[in-house]
N, C-alpha and C positions, 0 to 999 in steps of 0.2 A: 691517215692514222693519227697525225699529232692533235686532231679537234678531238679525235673520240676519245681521245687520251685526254685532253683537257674538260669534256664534258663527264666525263667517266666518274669522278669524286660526285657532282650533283645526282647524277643516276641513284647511285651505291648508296646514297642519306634518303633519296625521297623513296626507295625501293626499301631499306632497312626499317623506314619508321610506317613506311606503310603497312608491310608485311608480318614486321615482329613485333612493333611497340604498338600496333593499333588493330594487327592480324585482321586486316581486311585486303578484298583480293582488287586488285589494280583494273580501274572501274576504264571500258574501253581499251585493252591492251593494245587491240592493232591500230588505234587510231594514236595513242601514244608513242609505239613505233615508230608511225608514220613520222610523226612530229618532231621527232629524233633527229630523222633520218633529217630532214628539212633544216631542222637546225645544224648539224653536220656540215650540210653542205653550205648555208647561207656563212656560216664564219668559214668558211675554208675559200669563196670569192669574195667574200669583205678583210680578209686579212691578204690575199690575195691581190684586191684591186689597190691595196695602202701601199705593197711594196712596188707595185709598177706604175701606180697612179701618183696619189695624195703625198707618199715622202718625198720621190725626185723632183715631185712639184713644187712643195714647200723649199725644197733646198738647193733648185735652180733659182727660185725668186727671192732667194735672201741671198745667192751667189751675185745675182745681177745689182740688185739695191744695194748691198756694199761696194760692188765695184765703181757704182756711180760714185760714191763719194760724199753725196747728197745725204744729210742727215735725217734732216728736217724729211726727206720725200721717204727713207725708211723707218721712222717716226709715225706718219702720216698711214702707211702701207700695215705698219703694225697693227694700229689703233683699228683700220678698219677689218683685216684679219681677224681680231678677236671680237670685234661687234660683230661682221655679218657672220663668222659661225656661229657663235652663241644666239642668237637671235633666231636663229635658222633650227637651234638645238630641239629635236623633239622631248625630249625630255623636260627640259625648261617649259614649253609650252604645257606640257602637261601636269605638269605642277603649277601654275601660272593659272590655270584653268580653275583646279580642283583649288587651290586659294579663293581664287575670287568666289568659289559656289559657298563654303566655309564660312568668308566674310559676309556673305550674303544672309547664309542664315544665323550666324551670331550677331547681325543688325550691325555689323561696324559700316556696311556701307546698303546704300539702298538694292531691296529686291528686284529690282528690272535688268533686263538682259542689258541695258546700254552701260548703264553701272558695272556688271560685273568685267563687262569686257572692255573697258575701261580701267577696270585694276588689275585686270589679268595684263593687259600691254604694256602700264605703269610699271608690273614690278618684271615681264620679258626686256621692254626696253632699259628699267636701271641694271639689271644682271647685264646687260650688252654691252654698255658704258662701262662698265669698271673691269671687266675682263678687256674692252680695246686698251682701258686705264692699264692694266694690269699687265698685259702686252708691250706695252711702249715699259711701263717700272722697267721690265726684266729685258728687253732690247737692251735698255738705257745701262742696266746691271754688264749687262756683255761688254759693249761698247767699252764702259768707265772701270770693270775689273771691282767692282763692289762685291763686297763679299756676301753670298747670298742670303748665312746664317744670322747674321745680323739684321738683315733686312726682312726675313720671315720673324724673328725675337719681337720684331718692333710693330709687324704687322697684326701678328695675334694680341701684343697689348694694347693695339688701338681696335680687336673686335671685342676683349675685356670692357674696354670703358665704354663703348657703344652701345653693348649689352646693359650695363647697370640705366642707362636713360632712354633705352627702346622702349615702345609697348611693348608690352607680356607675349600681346598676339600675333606680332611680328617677328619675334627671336627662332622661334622653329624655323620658319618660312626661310629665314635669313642666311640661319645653319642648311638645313637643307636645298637653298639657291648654290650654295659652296661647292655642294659635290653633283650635281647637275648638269654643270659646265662642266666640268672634264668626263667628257662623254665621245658619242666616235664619230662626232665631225670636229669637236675642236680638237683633241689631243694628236691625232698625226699632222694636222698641218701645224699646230704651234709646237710641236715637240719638233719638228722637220725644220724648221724656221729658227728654232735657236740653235740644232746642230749648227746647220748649215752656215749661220751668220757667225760661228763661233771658229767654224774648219779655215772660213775665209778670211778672219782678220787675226791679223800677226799679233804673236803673243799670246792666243787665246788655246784652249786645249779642248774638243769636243766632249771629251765626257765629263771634265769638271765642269766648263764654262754654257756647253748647251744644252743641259737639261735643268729644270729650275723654273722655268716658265709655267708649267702647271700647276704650282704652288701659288703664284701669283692669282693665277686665272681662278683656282679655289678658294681665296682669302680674300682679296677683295670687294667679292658681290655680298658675301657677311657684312661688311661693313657698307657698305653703298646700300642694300637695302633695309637695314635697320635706320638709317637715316633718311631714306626713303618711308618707313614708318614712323619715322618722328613727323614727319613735314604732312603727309598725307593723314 
């Protein structure tokens, strides 16, 4: 009951402006039902598979990497955490795609398949680097007790000045590489990851100290791919 309670507001607007603002009758009913019905179910074993799966996981392997001691190796473990999800992100990919076909026909790069898919991996692989980037920031924010609000302040004034020496045709892409990434393979394990590192080390408080990581993971591919379109 809690999906259909959570999908219930989208229904209620696409059935309202269908029906009364555009009074046309809902083209396929039962094949729309159907579809429902599927969507129902598919978030009710993916929010499902997060609390038996993807959280205890993220927050047994940030239990284990603090307890080693070993900085540098939960460092390392971050960095690649937020590269292979994002990298892995379909959503990313698909916007990565539809850029390159874009740039293709606005001539900024040549029309052959080798080119495009070439920029499309160009700008998957920089969004991957600066989320692993952006993963170890906010690790390193746990670990040292930085204050987080200062550190997003200073983040958005460095995609401020990125923005005024971007190409023009690069700043959407940039802004929209931001919210891309936090999407549903990286948000449970890197939300799981900064609980979890934060439950385990002394001094630290779970809800202050472990969530904040996603903010990171949104702000810095703005700014890693706008300079990514300086360079390219």
């Amino acid at each position: 009951m809690g999906r259909v309670r959570d999908l219930l507001p989208i229904v209620i607007v696409v059935a309202f402006f269908q029906l009364v603002v555009l009074q046309q009758p809902l083209p396929n009913f039962s094949e729309i039902l159907i579809g429902l019905l599927l969507v129902v179910a598919g978030l009710a074993f993916f929010i499902r598979g997060l609390e038996i799966g993807l959280f205890p996981l993220g927050e047994n392997l940030a239990h284990a990497f603090a307890q080693k001691g070993n900085v540098w190796l939960l460092l390392a473990f971050a960095f690649c955490l937020g590269f292979g999800t994002t990298v892995a992100e379909p959503a990313l990919i698909a916007v990565a795609d539809e850029a390159a076909e874009v740039a293709a026909e606005g001539d900024m790069i040549a029309r052959t398949e080798e080119a495009m898919e070439s920029y499309a991996d160009g700008l998957r692989l920089t969004v991957a680097l600066s989320v692993g980037v952006a993963i170890v920031i906010g690790v390193l924010r746990i670990l040292r007790g930085w204050p987080i609000h200062l550190m997003i302040t200073g983040g958005y004034i460095l995609v401020l000045i990125t923005t005024v020496f971007a190409p023009r045709e690069i700043i959407g892409i940039a802004y929209d590489s931001g919210g891309v990434t936090t999407s549903t393979i990286t948000v449970p394990l890197v939300t799981a990851l900064g609980v979890g590192l934060s439950s385990v080390i002394k001094g630290r408080n779970p809800m202050l100290d472990g969530f904040g990581l996603i903010a990171f993971a949104s702000l810095t591919p703005m700014i890693f791919v706008m300079i990514y379109g300086m360079l390219i």
